[in-house]
C-alpha positions as CSV (number, residue, x, y, z in Angstrom):
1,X,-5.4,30.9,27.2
2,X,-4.4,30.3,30.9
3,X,-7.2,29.3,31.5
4,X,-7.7,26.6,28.8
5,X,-4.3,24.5,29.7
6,X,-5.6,22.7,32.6
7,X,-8.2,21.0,29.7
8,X,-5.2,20.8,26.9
9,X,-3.1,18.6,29.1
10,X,-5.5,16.8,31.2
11,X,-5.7,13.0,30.1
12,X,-8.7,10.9,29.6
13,X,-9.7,8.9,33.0
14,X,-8.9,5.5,32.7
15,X,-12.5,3.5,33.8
16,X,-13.8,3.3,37.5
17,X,-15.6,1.4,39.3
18,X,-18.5,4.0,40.0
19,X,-22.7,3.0,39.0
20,X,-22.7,5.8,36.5
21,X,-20.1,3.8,34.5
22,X,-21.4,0.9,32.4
23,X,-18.1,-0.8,32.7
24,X,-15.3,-0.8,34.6
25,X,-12.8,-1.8,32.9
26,X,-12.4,-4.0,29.3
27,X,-12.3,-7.4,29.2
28,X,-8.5,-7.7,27.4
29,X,-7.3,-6.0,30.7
30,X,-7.9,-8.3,33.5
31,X,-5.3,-9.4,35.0
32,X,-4.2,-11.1,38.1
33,X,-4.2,-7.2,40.7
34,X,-7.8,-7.4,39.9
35,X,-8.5,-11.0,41.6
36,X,-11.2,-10.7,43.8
37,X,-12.5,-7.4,42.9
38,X,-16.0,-6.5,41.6
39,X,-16.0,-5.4,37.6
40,X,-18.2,-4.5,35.1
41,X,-17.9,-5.8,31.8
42,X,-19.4,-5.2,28.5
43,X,-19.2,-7.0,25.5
44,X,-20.1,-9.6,22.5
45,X,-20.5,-12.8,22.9
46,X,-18.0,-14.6,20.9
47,X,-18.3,-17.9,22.4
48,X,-21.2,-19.6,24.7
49,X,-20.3,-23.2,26.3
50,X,-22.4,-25.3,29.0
51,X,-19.8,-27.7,30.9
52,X,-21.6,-30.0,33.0
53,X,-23.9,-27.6,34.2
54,X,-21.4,-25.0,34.1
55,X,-21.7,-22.5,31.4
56,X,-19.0,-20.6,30.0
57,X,-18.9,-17.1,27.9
58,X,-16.4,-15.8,26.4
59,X,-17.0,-12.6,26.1
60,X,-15.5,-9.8,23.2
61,X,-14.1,-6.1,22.7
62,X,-11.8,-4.0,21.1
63,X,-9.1,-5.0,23.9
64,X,-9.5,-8.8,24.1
65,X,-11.2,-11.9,25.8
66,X,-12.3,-12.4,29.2
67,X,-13.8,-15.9,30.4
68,X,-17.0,-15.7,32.7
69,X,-18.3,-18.5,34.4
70,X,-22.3,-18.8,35.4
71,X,-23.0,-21.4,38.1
72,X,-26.2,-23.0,38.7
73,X,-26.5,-21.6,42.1
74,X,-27.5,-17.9,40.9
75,X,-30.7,-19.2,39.2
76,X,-31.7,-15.8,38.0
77,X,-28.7,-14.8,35.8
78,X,-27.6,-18.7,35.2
79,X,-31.0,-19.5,33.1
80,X,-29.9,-15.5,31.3
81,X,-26.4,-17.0,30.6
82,X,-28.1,-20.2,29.1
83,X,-30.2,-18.2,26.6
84,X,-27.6,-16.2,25.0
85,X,-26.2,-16.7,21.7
86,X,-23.3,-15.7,20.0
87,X,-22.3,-11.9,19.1
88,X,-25.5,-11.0,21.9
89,X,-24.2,-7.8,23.0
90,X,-24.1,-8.3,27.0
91,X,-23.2,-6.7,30.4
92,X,-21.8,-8.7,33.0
93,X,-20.8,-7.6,37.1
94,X,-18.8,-10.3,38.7
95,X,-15.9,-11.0,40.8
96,X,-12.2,-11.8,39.2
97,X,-10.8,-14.9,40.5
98,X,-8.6,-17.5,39.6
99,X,-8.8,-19.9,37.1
100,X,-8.9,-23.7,38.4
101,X,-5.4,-25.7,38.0
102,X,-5.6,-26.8,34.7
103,X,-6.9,-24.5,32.8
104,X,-4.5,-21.3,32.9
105,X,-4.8,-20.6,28.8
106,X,-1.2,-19.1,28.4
107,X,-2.1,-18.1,25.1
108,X,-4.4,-15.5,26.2
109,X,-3.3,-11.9,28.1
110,X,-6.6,-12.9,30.2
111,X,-5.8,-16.1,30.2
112,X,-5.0,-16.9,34.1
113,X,-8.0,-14.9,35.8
114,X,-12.1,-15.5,35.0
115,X,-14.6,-13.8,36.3
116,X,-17.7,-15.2,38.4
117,X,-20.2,-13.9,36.9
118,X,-23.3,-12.2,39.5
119,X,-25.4,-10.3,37.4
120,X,-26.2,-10.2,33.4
121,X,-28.1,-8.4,31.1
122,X,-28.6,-9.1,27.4
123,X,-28.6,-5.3,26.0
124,X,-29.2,-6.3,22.7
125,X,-30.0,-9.5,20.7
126,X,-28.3,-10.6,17.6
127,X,-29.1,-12.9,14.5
128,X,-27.4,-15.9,13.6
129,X,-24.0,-13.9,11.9
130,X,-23.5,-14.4,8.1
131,X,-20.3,-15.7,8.9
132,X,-18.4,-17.1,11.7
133,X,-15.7,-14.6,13.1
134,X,-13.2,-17.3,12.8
135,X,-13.5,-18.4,9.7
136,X,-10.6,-17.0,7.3
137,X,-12.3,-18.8,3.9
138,X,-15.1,-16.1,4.0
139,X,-15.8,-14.9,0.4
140,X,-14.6,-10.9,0.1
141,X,-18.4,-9.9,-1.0
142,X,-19.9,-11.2,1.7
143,X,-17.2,-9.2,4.2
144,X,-17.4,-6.7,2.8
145,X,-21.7,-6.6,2.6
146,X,-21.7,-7.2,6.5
147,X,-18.1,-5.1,7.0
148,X,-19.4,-4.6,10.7
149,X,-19.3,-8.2,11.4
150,X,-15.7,-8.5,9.4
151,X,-14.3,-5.7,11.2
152,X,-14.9,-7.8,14.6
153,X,-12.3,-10.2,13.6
154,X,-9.4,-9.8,15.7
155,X,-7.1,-9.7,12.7
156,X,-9.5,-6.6,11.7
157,X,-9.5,-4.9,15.3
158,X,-5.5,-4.9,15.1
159,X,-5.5,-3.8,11.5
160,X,-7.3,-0.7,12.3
161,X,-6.1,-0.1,15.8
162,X,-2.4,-0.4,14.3
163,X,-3.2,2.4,11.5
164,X,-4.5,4.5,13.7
165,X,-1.2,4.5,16.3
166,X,0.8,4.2,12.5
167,X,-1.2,7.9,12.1
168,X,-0.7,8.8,15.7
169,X,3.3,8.6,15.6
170,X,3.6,10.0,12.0
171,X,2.0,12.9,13.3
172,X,4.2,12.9,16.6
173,X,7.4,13.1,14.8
174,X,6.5,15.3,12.3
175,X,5.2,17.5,14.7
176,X,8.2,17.2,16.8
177,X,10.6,18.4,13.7
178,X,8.5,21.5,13.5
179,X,5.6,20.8,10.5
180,X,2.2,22.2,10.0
181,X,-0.4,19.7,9.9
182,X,-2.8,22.5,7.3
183,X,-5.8,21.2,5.5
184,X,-6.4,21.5,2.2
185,X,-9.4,21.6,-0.3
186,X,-11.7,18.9,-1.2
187,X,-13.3,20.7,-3.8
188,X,-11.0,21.6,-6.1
189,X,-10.3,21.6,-10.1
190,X,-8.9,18.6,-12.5
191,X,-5.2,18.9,-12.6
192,X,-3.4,16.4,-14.3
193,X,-2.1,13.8,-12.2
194,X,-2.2,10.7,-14.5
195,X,-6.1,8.8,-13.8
196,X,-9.4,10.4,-14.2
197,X,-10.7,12.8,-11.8
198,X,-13.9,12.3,-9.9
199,X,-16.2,15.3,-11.3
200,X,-18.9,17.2,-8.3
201,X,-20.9,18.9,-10.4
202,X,-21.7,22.9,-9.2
203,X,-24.9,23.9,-8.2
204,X,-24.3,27.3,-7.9
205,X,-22.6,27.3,-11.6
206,X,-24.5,25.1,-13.7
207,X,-22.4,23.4,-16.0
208,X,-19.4,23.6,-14.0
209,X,-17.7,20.7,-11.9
210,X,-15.3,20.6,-8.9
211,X,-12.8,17.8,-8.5
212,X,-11.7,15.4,-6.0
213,X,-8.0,16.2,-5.4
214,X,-6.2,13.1,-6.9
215,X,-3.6,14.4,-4.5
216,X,-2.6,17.8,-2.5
217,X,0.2,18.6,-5.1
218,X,-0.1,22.6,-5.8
219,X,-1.8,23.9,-2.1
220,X,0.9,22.3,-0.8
221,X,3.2,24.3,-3.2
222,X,1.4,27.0,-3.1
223,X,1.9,26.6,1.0
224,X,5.7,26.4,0.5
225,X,5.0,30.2,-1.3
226,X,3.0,31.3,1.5
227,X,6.4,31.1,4.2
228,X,4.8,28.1,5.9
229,X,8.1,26.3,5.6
230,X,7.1,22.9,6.8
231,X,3.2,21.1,6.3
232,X,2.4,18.1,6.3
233,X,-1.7,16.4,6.4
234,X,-2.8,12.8,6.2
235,X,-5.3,13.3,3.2
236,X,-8.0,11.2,1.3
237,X,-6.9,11.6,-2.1
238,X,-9.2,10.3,-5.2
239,X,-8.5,8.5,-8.3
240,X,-11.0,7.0,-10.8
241,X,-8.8,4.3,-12.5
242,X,-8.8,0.4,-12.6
243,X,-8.5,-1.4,-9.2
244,X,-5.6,-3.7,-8.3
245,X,-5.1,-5.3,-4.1
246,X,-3.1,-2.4,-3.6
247,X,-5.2,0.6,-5.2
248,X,-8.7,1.7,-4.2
249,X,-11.2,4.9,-5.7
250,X,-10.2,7.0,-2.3
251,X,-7.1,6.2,-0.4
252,X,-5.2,8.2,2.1
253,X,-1.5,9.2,2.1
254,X,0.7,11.1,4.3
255,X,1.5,14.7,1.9
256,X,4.6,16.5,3.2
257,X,6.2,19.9,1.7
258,X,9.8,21.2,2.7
259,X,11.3,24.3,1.6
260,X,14.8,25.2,1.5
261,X,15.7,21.7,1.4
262,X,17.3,19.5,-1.5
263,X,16.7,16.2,-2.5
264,X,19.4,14.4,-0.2
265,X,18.3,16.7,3.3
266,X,14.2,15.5,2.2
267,X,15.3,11.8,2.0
268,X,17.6,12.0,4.9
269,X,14.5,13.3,7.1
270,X,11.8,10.9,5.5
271,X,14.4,7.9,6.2
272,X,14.5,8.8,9.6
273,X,11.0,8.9,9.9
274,X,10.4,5.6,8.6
275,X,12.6,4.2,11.3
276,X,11.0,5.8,14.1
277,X,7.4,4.6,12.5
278,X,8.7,0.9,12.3
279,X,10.6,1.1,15.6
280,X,7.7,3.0,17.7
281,X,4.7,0.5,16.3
282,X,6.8,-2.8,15.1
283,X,9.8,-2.7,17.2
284,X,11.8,-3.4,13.9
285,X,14.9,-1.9,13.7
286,X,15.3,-0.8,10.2
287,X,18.8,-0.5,8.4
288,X,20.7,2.8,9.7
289,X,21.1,4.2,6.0
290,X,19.0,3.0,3.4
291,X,21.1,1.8,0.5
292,X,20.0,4.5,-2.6
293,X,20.0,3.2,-6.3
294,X,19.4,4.6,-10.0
295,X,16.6,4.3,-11.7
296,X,18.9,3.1,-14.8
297,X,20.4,0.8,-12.2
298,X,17.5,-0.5,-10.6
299,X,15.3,-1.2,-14.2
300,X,18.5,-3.4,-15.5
301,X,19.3,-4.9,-12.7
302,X,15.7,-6.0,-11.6
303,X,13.7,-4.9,-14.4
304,X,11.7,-2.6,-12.7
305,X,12.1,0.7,-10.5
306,X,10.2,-1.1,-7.6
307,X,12.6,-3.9,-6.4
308,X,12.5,-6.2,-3.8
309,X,15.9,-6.6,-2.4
310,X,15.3,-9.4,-0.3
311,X,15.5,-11.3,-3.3
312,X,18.9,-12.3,-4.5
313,X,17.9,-13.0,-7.9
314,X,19.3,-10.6,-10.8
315,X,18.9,-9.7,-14.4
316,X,22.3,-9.9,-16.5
317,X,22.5,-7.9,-19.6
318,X,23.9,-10.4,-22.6
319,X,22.7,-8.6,-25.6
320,X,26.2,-7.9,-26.5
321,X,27.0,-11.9,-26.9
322,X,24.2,-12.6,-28.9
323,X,24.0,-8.7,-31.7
324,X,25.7,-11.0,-33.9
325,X,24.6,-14.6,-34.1
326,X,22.1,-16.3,-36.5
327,X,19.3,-16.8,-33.8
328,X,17.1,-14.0,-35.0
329,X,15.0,-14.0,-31.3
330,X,18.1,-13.1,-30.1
331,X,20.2,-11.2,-32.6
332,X,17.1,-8.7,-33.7
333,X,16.4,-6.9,-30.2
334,X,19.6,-7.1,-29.3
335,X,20.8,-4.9,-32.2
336,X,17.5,-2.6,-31.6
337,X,18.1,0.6,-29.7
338,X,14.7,0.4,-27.7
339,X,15.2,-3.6,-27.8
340,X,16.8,-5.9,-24.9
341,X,17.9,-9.3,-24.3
342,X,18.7,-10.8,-20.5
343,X,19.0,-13.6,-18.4
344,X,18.2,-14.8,-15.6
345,X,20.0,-17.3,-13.3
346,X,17.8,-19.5,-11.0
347,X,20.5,-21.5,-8.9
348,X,19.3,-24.9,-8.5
349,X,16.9,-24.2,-10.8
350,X,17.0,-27.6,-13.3
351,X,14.9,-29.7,-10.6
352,X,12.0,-27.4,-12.2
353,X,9.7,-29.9,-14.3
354,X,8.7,-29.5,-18.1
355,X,5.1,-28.4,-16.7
356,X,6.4,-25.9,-14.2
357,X,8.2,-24.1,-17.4
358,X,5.6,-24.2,-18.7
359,X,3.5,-22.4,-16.6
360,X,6.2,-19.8,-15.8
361,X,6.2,-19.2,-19.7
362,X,2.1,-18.7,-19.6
363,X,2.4,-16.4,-16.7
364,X,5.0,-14.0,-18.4
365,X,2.3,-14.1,-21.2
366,X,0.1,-11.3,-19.7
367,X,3.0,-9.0,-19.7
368,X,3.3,-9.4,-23.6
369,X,6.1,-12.2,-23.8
370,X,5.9,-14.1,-26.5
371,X,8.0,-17.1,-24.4
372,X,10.3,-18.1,-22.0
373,X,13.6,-19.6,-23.6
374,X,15.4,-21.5,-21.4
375,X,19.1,-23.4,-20.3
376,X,19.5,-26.3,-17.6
377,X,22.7,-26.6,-16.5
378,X,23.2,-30.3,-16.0
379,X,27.4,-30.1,-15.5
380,X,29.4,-27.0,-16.1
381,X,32.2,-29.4,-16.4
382,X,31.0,-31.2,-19.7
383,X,30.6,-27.9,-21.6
384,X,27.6,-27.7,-24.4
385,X,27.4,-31.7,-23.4
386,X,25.8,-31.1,-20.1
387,X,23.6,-28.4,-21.3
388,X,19.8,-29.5,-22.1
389,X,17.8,-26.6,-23.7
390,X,15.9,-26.5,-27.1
391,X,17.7,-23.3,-28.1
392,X,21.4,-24.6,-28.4
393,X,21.5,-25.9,-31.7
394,X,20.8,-21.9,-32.7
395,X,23.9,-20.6,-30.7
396,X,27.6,-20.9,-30.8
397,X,29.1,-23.0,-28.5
398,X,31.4,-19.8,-27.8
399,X,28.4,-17.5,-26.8
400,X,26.9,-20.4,-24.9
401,X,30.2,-20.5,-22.8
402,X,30.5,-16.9,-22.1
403,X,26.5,-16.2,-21.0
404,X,27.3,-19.0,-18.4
405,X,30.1,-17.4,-17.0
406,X,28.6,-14.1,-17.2
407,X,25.3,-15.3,-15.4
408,X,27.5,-17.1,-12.8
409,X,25.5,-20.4,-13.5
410,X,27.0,-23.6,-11.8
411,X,25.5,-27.5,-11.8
412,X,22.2,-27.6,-11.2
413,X,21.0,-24.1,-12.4
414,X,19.1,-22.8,-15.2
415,X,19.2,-19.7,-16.7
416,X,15.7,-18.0,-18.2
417,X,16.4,-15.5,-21.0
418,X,14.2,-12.9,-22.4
419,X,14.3,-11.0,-25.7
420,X,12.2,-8.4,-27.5
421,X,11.4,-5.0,-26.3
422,X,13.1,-3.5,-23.3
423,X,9.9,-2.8,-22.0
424,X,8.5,-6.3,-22.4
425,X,12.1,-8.0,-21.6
426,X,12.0,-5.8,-18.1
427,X,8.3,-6.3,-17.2
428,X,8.1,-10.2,-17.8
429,X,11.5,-10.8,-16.5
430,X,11.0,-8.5,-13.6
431,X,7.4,-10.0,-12.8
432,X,9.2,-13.8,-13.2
433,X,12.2,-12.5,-10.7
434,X,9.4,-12.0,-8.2
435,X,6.9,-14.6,-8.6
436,X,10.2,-17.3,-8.3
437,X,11.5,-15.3,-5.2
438,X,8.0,-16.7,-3.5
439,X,7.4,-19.9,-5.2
440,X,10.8,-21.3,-4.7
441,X,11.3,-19.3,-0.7
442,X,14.5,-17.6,-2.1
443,X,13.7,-14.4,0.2
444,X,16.5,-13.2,3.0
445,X,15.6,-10.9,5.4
446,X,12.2,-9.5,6.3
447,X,12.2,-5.7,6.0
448,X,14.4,-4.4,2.9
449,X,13.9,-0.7,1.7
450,X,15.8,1.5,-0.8
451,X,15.5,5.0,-2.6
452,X,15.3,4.8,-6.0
453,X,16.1,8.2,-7.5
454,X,17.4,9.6,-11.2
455,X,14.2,9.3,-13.0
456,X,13.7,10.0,-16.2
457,X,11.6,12.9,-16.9
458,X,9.7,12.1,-19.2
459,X,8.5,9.0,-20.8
460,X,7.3,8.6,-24.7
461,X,3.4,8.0,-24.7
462,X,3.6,5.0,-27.8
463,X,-0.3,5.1,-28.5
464,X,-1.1,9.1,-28.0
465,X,2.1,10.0,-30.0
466,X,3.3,12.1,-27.5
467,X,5.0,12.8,-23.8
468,X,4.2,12.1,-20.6
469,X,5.5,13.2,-17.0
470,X,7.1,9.9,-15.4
471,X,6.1,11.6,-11.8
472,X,4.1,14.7,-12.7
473,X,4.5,18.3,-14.4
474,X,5.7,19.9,-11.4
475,X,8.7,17.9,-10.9
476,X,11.9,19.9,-11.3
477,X,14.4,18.6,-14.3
478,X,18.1,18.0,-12.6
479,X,19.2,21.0,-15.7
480,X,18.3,24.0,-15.7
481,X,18.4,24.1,-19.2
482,X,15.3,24.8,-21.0
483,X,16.1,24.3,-24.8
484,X,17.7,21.1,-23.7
485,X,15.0,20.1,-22.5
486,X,12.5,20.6,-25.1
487,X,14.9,19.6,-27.5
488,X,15.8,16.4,-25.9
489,X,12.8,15.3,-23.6
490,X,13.7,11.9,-23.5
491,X,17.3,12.5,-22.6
492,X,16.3,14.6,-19.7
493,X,16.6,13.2,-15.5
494,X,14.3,14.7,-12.7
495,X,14.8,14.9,-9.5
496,X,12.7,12.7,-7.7
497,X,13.2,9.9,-5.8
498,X,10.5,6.8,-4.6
499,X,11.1,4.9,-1.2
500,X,10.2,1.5,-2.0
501,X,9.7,-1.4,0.8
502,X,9.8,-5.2,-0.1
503,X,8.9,-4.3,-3.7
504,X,5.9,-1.7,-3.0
505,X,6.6,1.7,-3.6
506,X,5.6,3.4,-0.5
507,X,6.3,7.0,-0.9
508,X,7.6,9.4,-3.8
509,X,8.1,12.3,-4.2
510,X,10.7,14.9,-5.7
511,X,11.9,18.7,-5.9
512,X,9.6,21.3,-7.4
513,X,9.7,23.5,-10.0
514,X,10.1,27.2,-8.8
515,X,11.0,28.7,-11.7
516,X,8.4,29.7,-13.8
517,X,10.2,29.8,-17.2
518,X,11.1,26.2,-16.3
519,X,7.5,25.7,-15.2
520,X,6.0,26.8,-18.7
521,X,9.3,24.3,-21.0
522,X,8.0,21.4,-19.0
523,X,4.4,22.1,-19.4
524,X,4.9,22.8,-23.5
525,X,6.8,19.5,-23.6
526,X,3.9,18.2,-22.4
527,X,1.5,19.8,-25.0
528,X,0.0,21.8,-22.6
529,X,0.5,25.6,-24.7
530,X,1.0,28.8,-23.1
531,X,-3.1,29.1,-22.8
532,X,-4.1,26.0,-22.2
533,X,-1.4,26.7,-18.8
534,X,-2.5,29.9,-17.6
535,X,-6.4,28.4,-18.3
536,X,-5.4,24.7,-15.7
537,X,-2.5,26.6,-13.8
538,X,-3.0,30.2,-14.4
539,X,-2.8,30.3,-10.1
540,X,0.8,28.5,-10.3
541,X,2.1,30.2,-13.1
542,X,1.2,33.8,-10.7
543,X,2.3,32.7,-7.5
544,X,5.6,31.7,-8.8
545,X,6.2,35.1,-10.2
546,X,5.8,36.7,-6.5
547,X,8.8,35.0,-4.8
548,X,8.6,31.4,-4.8
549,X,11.7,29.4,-2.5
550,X,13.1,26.1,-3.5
551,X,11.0,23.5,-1.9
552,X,10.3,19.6,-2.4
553,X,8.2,17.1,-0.8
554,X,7.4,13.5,-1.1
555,X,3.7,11.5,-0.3
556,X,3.5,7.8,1.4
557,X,0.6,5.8,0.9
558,X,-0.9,5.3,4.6
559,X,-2.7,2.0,3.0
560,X,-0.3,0.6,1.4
561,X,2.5,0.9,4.8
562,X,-0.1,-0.4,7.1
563,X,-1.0,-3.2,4.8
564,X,3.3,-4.5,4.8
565,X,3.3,-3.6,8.1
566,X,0.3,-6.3,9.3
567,X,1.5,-8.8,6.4
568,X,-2.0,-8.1,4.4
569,X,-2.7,-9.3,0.9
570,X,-5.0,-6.3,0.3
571,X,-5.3,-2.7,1.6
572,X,-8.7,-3.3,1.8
573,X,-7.6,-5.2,4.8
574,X,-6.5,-2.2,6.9
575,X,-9.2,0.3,5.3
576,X,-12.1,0.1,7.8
577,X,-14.9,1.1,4.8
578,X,-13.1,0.1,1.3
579,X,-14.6,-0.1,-2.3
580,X,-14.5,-3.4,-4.3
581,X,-12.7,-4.1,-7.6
582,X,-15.6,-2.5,-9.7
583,X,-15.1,1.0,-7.1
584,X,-18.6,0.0,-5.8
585,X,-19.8,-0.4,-1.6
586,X,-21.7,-3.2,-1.1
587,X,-22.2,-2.4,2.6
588,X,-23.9,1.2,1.7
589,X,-25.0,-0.1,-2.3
590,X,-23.2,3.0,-3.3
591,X,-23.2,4.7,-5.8
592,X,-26.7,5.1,-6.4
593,X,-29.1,7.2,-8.7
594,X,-30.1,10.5,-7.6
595,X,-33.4,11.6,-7.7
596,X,-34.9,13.7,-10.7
597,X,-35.2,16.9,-8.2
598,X,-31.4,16.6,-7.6
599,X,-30.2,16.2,-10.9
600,X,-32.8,19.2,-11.9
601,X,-31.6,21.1,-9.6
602,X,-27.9,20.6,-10.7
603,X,-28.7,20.6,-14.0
604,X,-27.8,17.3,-15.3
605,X,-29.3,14.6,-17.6
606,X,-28.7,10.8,-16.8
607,X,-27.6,8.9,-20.2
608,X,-30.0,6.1,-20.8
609,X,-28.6,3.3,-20.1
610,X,-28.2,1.0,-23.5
611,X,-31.2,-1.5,-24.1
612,X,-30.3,-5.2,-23.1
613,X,-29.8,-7.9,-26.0
């Protein structure tokens, strides 16, 4: 071992100026202590320009631009210079000067030095590319058929390079606070995690299929059992469900297990880690104690359990003023136990136009509203006289008058209402709160997190007729009381706990189950029997019979925090290789067939594909 630590803490060389080295240095890192020395550069083209004899190349890497200037007087590599094209992948030796007054670009790191070029040699051609690299109206297929030339984008370069220091300082603190960075299997079997599994079928037992993990969940348990105390592993997980700009088939999320550690201590450490991440890589000084909020809270309030604080607008609960009036829209959900009526307030909100009402009413459509009743407050002084909405005439002026005051609406406001479901009333009304916090710029602040926590644990499946984990089946209930809880599933609260950022949840997570008794209630509540357990989890049901501590542990999505953190519409922005919406790589054509030796030899038969029209 002795001998071994002189390589373990020896760092890389930075580059020299020696003939076995094809560069010296990259072109992002001249500066001004390099005028008048001899470098090396090597490069693409991202810009060739003749000036008056003069010609110009700007030339590209992962570090940045460097100018180079070719003068007539060096025949030899001045006619080279004139034949490139752009993204010709060159070498260039040359002395660093000055630029001329005049020209200094201050937008550029490189921008007061150029280099003189002496020699140049065109190591590779390149064909005109599909797309210039600074053109940001590029269709997504075509990027994503010719990803090599996307990623060459300096927007893609700093994605990437900020993931991979977003990975490096994850990985410093938690190694810092004593976790295990331990592997786990690829090849695994289907546990249920909520979306289909990807199947590998078995060679070696025909018939029989692995899975891709959908996530770590019970080796990382099963790691807590083992005495390893504290692991953590930035893992590609895999899901086969429907694709949205935040979800892809294979992702990768930071997985951490704690034991001996209860819900508060977990959050308190993750918190902290999420500063350092923001601080180390942003410089963005995140809030010294994330504000922590209900789930009951958080769905009435903002009708959903992913909020964005940084906008101010709220839903108000009014079903109580309305139970009793003749306005059966109003007056039937509000009376129903699983029904809910609320407004929303939009201060200055009656400038909005017939047409954009409209169109707010067909966007809360898709999320099963049947429409978008509505109040302008002309004057708050005049009473029902300086109201304008078509729903008055079914309300008493009483009710009117106390949904105002409750709402807080002034002059100049209108309040949106919702009725029917709770469901429907928090999704449309929660999807309407965010899509008016953008159109209308109501957003304060940049950076707003919060731990949502008091989930329910369990949620009624309406179409299969029966429950469903809100997190997963491994989630510990906040009582220990197991006829309770199959008595009253519905009634029951887990503890787990989601970090959400801006509106996206970033990370969740919760306590474990580590009793098996408790284990085998929440499983039957499920549907899962006694043999259909020990036949999925017959491994989990064991190991937590031979001594198994209290532990917890949460998973953030590495995609979706890089994506906030570089202001990306899409994680397929900071993925270097992603899938598109229909899971398919147009870069690679993948998936493919297999040939008929491979599927013989695993012993499958393709379905034949239906006969077109």
């Amino acid at each position: 071992m002795e001998l071994l630590k002189p390589l373990l803490t020896r760092k890389m060389p930075p580059f020299l100026p020696d003939k076995h080295h094809m560069r010296t240095c990259y072109c992002g890192e001249i500066n001004t202590s390099l005028i008048d020395q001899e470098i090396t550069l090597c490069g693409w083209v991202h810009r060739r320009r003749d000036h008056g004899g003069v010609i110009f190349i700007d030339l590209r890497d992962r570090e940045g631009l460097a100018q180079i200037v070719f003068d007539p007087d060096r025949s030899e590599p001045f006619a080279i210079a004139d034949a490139v094209r752009n993204e010709y992948v060159i070498q260039i030796t040359g002395k660093v000067r000055h630029r001329p007054d005049g020209t200094v670009n201050p937008d550029l790191p490189t921008g007061e030095v150029e280099v003189l070029g002496h020699t140049i040699e065109i190591l590779n051609k390149a064909q005109t590319p599909p797309f210039q690299l600074d053109d940001d109206h590029v269709h997504d297929d075509i990027r994503l058929r010719y990803r090599y030339v996307d990623l060459r984008r300096p927007v893609m370069q700093h994605n990437i390079r900020l993931r991979s220091q977003v990975a490096r300082s994850l990985r410093d603190y938690l190694d810092g606070l004593g976790f295990l960075e331990i592997e786990t299997p690829m090849l695994t079997r289907a546990t249920p995690e909520g979306a289909r599994d990807y199947l590998v079928p078995s060679r070696t037992h025909p018939g029989e299929f692995f899975a891709l993990p959908q996530s770590p969940q019970l080796f990382k348990q099963l790691l807590m059992m083992s005495g390893m105390d504290r692991y953590y592993q930035i893992v590609r997980c895999f899901r086969d469900e429907d694709l949205r700009a935040d979800r892809q088939p294979e992702f990768t999320q930071l997985d951490i297990e704690m034991s001996f550690m209860d819900e508060a201590e977990i959050m308190n450490v993750m918190e902290d880690m999420v500063r350092h991440l923001f601080k180390k890589n942003l410089d963005v000084e995140l809030a010294s104690s994330f504000p922590r909020m209900t789930y009951a809270e958080s769905v009435e309030r903002f009708g959903t359990d992913r909020p964005d604080l940084r906008n101010p607008l709220q839903l108000i609960e009014i079903g109580d003023l309305v139970a009793d009036v003749e306005f059966k829209v109003f007056a039937e959900p509000a009376k129903q136990d699983n029904g809910r009526v609320a407004a929303l307030c939009l201060p200055g909100g009656n400038t909005l136009s017939r047409k954009q009402i409209d169109d707010y009413t067909a966007y809360i459509s898709r999320f099963g509203a049947k429409g978008l009743a509505y109040i302008k407050v002309n004057d708050i002084n005049q009473g029902m006289e300086g109201l304008q909405s078509p729903i008055l005439k079914f309300l008493p002026e009483d009710r009117v008058l106390e949904i105002l005051k409750r709402t807080g609406a002034k002059t100049g406001d209108l309040v949106f209402f919702g009725a029917d479901k709770k469901k429907v009333v928090n999704d449309s009304l929660g999807a309407l709160r965010d899509k008016l916090g953008v159109d209308l710029g109501l957003m304060e602040g940049d950076w707003s997190p919060v731990w949502i926590y008091d989930f329910p644990m369990f949620e009624y499946n309406e179409q299969e007729k029966r429950w469903d984990a809100l997190h997963h089946p491994f989630t510990a209930p906040q009582s220990d009381d197991i006829e309770a809880l199959k008595e009253n599933p519905g009634d029951g609260l887990s503890r787990a706990y989601d970090l959400v950022l801006n509106g996206s949840e970033i990370g969740g997570g919760s306590i474990r189950i580590h009793n098996p008794a408790i284990q085998m209630a929440a499983l039957d509540v499920l549907g899962i029997g006694e043999e259909e357990a020990k036949e999925k989890f017959g491994f989990l049901i064991t190991a937590l019979d031979y001594g198994c501590p209290p532990h917890g542990g949460i998973a953030f999505g590495l995609d979706r925090i890089v994506m906030l953190m570089t202001g990306s519409s899409s994680i397929r922005d900071v993925i270097a290789f992603p899938k598109t919406q229909s899971a398919s790589c147009l870069l690679t054509t993948a998936p493919s067939s297999a040939s008929e030796a491979q599927l013989k030899e695993l012993g499958i038969r393709p379905a034949k594909k239906p006969k077109a029209d």
